[in-house]
N, C-alpha and C positions, 0 to 999 in steps of 0.2 A: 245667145248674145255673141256680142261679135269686138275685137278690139285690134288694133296696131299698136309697134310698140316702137318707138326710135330713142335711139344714144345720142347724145351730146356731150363735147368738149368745150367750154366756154369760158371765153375770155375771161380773165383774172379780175378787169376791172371793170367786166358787164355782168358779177353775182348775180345782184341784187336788181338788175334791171332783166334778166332770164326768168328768174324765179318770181318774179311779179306778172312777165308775161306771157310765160308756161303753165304759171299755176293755175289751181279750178277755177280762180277768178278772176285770171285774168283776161287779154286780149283771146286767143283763143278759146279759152270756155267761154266767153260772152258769143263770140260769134257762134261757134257750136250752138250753144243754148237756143239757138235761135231754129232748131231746128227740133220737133219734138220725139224725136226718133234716137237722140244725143244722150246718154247716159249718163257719163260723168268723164273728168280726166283726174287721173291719181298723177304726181309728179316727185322722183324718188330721185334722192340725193346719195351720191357713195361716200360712206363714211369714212374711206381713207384717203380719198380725193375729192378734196372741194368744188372742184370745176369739173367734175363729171357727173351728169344726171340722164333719166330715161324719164319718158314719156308714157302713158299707158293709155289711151283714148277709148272707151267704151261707149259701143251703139248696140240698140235692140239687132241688129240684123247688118251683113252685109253689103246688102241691095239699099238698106237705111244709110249707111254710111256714103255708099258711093253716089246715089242722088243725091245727098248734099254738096259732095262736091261737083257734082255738075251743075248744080244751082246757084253755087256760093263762090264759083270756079275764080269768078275775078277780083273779090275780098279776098281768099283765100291764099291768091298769087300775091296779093297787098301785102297781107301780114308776112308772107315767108320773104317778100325780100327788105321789107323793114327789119323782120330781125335778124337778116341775116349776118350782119356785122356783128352780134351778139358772139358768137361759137367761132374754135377755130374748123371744130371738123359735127357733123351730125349722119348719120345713118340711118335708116329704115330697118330694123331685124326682123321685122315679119308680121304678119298677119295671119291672129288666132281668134279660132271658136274658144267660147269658154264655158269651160267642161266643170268646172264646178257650182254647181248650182246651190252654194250658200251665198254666193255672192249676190247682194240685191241691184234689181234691174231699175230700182229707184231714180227719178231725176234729183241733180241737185235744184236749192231752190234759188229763186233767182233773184 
């Protein structure tokens, strides 16, 4: 299984509008979801800072992920400048295999 992970910084008075459309249900996991190769997305808040959160996107596979975005390339560009007024700063930290295998490769449901 295969996932990316980015940081975000986010505006004070776009919380609640991040967290609606970062989370597993929202705009981006709907569009993921559309892809059956899509895992899930976990979306983690830091407990001594409110306006900073990480992202964790989980796909069966690499090769899974990257053809979606070549698929999806133009929704994909959609979403990220819609929300980009959301955050003051976001980052990419990397792209990992994952190595532990309790983790289930389950899809959320939709």
């Amino acid at each position: 299984m295969f996932c990316y992970v980015w940081s975000y910084v986010v505006r004070p008075e776009c919380l609640s509008a991040f967290r609606t459309a970062y989370g597993p249900e929202g705009d981006w996991g709907r569009l993921f979801r559309r892809d059956p190769e899509y895992v899930r997305t976990t979306l983690l808040g830091d407990r001594d800072n409110p306006t900073r959160f990480m992202t964790i996107d989980f796909w069966a596979s690499r090769e899974a992920c990257l053809s979606f975005r070549e698929r999806f390339r133009g929704e994909f560009e959609t979403l990220d400048k819609r929300f980009d007024q959301l955050t003051v700063h976001e980052s990419h930290l990397g792209d990992f295999e994952v190595l532990d295998e309790s983790i289930s490769a389950e899809r959320p449901k939709n």
